[in-house]
N, C-alpha and C positions, 0 to 999 in steps of 0.2 A: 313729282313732276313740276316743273316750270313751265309757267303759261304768261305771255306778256301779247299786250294786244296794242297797236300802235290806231290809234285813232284821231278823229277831229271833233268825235263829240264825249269824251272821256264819262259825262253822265250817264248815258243810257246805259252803262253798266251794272251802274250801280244797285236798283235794284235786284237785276237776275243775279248777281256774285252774291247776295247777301242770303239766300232764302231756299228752300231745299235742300236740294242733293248738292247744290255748288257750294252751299255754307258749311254744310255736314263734312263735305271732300275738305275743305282748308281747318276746321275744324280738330280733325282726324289727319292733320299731316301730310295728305294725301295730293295735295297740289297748290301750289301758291298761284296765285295772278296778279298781275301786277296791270296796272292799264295807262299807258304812253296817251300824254299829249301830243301830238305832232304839229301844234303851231310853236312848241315850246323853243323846237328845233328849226324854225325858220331863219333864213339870212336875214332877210328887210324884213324887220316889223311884223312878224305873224304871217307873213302872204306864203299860201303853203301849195297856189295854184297859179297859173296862166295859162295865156294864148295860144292854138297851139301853133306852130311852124306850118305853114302853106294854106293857112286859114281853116276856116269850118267850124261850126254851131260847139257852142260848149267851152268849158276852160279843163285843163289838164293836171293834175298834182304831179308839181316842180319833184325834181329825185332827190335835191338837197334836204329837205327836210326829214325824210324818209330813212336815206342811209345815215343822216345824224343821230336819229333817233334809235334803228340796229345798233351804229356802232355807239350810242352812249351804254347800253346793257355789256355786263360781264362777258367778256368772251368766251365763248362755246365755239368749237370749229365742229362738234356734231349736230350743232342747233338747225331743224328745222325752220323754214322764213317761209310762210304761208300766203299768198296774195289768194283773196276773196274775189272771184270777179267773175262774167257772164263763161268770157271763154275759158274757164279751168277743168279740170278734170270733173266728172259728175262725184258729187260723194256719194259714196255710200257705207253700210256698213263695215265692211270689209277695210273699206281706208280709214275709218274710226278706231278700229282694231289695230291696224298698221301704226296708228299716231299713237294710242295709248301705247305700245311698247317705247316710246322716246323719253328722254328724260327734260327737254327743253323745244318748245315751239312756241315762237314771233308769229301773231297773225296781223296784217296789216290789212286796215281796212278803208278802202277808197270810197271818195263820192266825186260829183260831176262828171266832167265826159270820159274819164278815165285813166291812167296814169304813164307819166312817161318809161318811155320802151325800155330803157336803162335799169329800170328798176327790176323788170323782168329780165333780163338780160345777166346783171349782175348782181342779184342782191337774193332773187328768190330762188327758193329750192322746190316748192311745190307752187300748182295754183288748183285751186278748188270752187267750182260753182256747185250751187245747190239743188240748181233745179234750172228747165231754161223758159226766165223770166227772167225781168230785169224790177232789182229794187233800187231805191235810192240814195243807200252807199252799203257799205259791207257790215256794217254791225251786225242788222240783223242775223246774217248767215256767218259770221263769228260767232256770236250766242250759240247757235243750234250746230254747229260742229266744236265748240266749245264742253256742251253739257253734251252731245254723244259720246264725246272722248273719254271726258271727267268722270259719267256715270261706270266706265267698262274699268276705271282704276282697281287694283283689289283694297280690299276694306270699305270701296264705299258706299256698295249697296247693301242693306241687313240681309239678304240671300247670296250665296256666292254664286249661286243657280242661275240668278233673274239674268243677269246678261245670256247665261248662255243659250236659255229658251228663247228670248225675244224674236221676232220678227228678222228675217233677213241674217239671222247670228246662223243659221242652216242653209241658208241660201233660201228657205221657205216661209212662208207665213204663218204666224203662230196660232194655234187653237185657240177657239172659244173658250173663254174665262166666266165663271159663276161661283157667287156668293152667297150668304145667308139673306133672305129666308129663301125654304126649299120651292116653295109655294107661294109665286106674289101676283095677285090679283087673275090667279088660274094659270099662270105661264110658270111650270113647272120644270127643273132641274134635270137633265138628263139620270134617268135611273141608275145608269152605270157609275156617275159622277159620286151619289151614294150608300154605295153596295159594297164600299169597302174590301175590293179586289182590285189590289195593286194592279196588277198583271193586265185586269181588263181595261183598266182607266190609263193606262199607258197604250194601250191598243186604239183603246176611243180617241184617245190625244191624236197618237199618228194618223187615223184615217181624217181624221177633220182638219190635221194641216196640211193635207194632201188635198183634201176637196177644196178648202179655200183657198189655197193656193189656186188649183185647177180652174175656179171659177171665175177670181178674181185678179192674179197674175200668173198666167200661165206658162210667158215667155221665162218665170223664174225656173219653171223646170226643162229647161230646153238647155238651163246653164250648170247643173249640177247631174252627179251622176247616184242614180237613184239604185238602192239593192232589187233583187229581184223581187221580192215583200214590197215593198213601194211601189215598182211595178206594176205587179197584181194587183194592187189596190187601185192606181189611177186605171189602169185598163177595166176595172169592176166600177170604177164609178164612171167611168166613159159610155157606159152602156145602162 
C-alpha cells in the first residue's frame, strides 16, 4: 500500500513513521508513506491560506496548493484523497478495514478555519472525523487512522489473529486480557483462564465480551445480529 499525507507541518511525522508497527509495516514492504509539504506547492511565496470571501474569524487553506500537491504524486485514477475534518464521516473500525483493502490513499491535512469548498468538491473522495471535537489541524487524526489502517495490512502484526479479535473487528468489545503472574499481590487469574480447556476458555471469552460490551457499550449490540447463544447469554446477564 501507498500512503502519502499532504501536510503543513511535515515533522510531526516523523517520529510515529519511524517506531512500532509503522516501522515494522515499511520494513516488511508492507506500506510506503510518503509525507507532502504543502507550502512546497504554493503560488506566492509559501501562502498556503487566506481570507475567506464574505468575511468572518479565521483564514481558509487556498485549493491551489492542495490540488498541486495531489496532482504532483503518480497518477492513480483508483486513489483514495482523504480530507481530515470535524464534518466527515465518524471513523471507525469497519472504515479502517474498508481503506486497508486500497492500494493507494492521500490524506490531507488541514489547519485554521478550514479549507476551501473546491477541494471538497473536487479533489476529495472520502472525508473522515475522528470523534466530535475539534483539534487544531488534521495531523493528529491522520496518525491514528494511519496506524488503524497500517496495523490491519497482512504481514504486519506477528498474529494474523490480533486484528481479527480486537475491539469493534466483531462489532463488540474485546475480552479481558491476563498475563503472567497467575497471582499478583492477591488479584488472581480467572480459573478457567488456567485450566487448559480450550473449549471453556473460548466460552469464558464470549460471555465477557458480551457482558462488557453490555455494560459499557450497549448501543454496539443494538447494531449487529447476535446468534441465539449470544442471546441467551445477554438475556442471563440482564438478570
Amino acid at each position: 500500500m501507498n500512503i502519502h499525507v499532504l501536510s503543513l507541518f511535515p515533522p510531526m511525522f516523523e517520529g510515529v513513521f519511524q517506531h512500532s508497527i509503522m516501522r515494522k509495516a515499511q520494513d516488511k514492504n508492507a506500506v510506503s508513506l510518503n509525507v507532502v509539504d504543502i507550502r512546497e506547492f504554493a503560488d506566492n511565496k509559501r501562502q498556503v491560506d487566506d481570507y475567506p470571501f464574505g468575511g468572518g474569524a479565521g483564514m481558509v487553506l487556498k485549493p491551489e496548493p492542495i490540488f498541486n500537491a495531489v496532482g504532483s504524486l503518480t497518477p492513480n485514477s483508483k486513489r483514495r484523497v482523504i480530507l481530515l475534518c470535524p464534518q466527515g464521516e465518524r471513523f471507525t473500525q469497519q472504515k479502517a478495514e474498508e481503506l486497508a483493502a486500497e492500494e493507494d490513499l492521500v490524506f490531507i491535512c488541514g489547519h485554521y478555519e478550514g479549507y476551501d469548498e473546491r477541494i471538497r468538491e473536487h479533489l476529495v473522495t472520502d472525508e473522515i472525523s475522528i470523534g466530535d471535537f475539534v483539534l487544531t489541524g488534521g495531523e493528529l487524526a491522520a496518525m491514528t487512522v494511519i496506524d488503524s489502517v497500517v496495523r490491519l495490512l497482512p504481514g504486519v502484526l506477528g498474529n494474523a489473529d490480533s486484528p481479527i479479535r480486537d475491539s469493534f473487528s466483531t462489532g463488540l468489545l474485546e475480552h479481558p486480557q491476563y498475563t503472567r503472574p497467575a497471582d499478583f499481590r492477591g488479584w488472581k487469574v480467572p480459573e478457567v483462564l488456567t485450566s487448559g480447556n480450550h473449549g471453556k476458555v473460548d466460552q469464558w471469552r464470549e460471555e465477557q465480551t458480551l457482558k462488557r460490551t453490555l455494560e459499557r457499550r450497549p448501543d454496539l449490540l443494538e447494531k449487529i445480529e447476535l446468534s441465539d447463544k449470544q442471546q441467551k447469554i445477554i438475556e442471563k446477564l440482564k438478570k
